[in-house]
C-alpha positions as a Markdown table, in Angstrom:
| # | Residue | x | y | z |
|---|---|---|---|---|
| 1 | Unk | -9.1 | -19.9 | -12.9 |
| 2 | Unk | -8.6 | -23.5 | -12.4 |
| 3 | Unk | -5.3 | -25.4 | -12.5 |
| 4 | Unk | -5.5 | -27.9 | -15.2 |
| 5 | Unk | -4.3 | -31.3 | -14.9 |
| 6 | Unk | -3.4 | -33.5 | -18.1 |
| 7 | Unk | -3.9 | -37.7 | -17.2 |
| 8 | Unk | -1.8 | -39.4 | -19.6 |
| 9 | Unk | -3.1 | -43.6 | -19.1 |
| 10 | Unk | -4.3 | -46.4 | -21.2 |
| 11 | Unk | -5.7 | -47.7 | -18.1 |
| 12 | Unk | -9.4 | -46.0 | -18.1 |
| 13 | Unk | -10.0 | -47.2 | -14.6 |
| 14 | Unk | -7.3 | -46.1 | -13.4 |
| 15 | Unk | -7.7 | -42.4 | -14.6 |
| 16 | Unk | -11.4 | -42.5 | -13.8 |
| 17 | Unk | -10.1 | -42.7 | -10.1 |
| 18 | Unk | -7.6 | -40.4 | -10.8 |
| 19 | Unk | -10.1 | -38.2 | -12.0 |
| 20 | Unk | -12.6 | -38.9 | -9.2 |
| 21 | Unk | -9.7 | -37.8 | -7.1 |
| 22 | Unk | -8.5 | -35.0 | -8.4 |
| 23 | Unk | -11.4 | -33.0 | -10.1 |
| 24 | Unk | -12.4 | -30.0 | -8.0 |
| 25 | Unk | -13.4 | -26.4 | -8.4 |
| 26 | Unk | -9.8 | -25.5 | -8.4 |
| 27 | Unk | -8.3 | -28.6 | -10.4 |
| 28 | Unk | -9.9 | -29.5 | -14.2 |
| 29 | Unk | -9.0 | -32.7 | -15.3 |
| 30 | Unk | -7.9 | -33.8 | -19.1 |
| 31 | Unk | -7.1 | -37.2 | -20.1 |
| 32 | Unk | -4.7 | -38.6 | -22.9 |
| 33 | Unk | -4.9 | -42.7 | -23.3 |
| 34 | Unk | -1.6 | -42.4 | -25.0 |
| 35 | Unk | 1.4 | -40.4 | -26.1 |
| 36 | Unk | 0.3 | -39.1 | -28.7 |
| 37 | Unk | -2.8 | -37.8 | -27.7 |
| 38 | Unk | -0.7 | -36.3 | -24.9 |
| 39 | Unk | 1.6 | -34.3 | -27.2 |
| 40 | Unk | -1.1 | -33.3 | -29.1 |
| 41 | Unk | -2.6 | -31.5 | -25.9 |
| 42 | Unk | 0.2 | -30.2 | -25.2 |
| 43 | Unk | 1.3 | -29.0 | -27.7 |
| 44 | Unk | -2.1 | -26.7 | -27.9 |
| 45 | Unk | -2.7 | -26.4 | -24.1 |
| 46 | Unk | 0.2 | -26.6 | -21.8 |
| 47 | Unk | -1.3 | -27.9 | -18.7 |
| 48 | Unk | -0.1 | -27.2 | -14.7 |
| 49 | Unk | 0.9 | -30.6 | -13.9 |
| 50 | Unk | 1.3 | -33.5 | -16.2 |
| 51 | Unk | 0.3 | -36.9 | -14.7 |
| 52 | Unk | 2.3 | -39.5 | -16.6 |
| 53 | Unk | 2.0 | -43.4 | -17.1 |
| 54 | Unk | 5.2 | -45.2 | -19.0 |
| 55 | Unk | 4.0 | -48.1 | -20.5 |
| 56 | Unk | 1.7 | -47.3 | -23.4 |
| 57 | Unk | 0.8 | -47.7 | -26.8 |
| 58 | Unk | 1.5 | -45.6 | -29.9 |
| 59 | Unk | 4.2 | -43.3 | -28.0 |
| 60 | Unk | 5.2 | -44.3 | -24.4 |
| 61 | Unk | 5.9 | -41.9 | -21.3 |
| 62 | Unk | 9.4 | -42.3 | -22.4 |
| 63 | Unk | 9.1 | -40.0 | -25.5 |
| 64 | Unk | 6.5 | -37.9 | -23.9 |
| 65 | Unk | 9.5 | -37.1 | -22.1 |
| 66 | Unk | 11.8 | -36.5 | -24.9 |
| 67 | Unk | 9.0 | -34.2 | -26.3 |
| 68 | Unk | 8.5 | -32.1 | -23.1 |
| 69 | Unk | 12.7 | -31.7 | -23.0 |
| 70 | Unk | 12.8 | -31.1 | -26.7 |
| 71 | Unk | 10.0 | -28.5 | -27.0 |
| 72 | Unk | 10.9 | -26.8 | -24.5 |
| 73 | Unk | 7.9 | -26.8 | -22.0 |
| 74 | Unk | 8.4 | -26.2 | -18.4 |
| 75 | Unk | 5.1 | -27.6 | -16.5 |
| 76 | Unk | 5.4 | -30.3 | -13.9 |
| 77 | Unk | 5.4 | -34.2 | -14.5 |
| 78 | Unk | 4.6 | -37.1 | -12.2 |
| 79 | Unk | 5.0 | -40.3 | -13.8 |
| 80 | Unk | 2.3 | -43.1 | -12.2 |
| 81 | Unk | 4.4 | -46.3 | -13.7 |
| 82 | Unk | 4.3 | -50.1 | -12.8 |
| 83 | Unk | 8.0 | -50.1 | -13.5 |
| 84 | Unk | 9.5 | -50.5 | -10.1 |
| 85 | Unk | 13.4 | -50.6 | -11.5 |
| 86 | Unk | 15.4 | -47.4 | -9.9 |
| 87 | Unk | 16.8 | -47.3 | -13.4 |
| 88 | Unk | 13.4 | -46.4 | -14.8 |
| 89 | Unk | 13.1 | -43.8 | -11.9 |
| 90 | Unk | 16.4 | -42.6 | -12.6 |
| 91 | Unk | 15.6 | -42.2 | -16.3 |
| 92 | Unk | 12.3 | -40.2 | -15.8 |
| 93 | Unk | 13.8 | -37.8 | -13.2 |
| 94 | Unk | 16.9 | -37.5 | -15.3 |
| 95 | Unk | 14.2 | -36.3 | -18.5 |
| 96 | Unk | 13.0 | -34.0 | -16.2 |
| 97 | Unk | 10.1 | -36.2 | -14.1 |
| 98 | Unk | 9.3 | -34.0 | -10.8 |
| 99 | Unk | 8.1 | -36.9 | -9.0 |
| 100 | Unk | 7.7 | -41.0 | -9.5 |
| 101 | Unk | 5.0 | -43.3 | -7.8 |
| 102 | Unk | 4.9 | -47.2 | -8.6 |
| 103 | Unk | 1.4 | -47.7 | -9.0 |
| 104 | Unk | 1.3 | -50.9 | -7.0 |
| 105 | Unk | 2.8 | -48.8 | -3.8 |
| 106 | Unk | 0.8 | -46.0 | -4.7 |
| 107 | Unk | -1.1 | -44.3 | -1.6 |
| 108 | Unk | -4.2 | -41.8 | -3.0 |
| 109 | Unk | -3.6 | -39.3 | -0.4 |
| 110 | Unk | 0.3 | -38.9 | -0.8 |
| 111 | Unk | -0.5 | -37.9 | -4.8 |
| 112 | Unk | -3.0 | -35.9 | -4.0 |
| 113 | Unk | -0.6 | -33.9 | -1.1 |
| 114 | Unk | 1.7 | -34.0 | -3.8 |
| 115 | Unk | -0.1 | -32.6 | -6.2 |
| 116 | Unk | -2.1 | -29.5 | -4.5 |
| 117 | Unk | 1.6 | -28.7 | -3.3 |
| 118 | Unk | 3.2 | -28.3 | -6.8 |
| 119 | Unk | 0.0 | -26.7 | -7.9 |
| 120 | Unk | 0.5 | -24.3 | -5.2 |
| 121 | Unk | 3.8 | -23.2 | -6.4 |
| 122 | Unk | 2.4 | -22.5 | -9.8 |
């Protein structure tokens, strides 16, 4: 059964390459373009590994967060963020943020390592 992957981003180009990326026989890919839809998801459908932009609108990574510590839920979560401040890392690993890429410094094939090697954990 494949691992399922839940791409939280308002930026649609950037999850379509995320997606492009990650979609395989062993990896299906949802996407949320904001909190909320996130919460809603998973709330119904816990996925393997959350992929996780801050900044967006309606409910930002921040309370996707708080909702993820509050309910309970114990999947992965890398947050993707254009917030390069180590107090922003420190707050998203403190919530309980696995992993944290700036997006500007991002390198495709480091996610992707990262990402088969928490899927393999599950």
């Amino acid at each position: 059964m494949p691992k399922t992957i839940l791409i939280t981003d308002d930026d649609l180009l950037l999850t379509k390459m995320y997606r492009l990326n990650l979609a395989t026989e062993d990896i299906h890919v949802e996407t949320a373009k904001n909190g909320q839809e996130a919460m809603d998801f998973m709330d119904k459908h816990q996925p393997d590994l959350l992929l996780l932009d801050l900044l967006m609108p309606k409910i930002d990574g921040y309370a996707v967060l708080e909702h993820i510590r509050k309910k309970k839920y114990h999947f992965p979560v890398i947050v993707l963020s254009n917030l390069s401040q180590d107090i922003d890392q420190q707050k998203c690993l403190e919530l309980g943020a696995r992993d944290y890429f700036i997006k500007s410094d991002m390198d495709m094939p480091v996610l992707l390592e990262k990402v088969q090697a928490i899927l393999a954990e599950k």
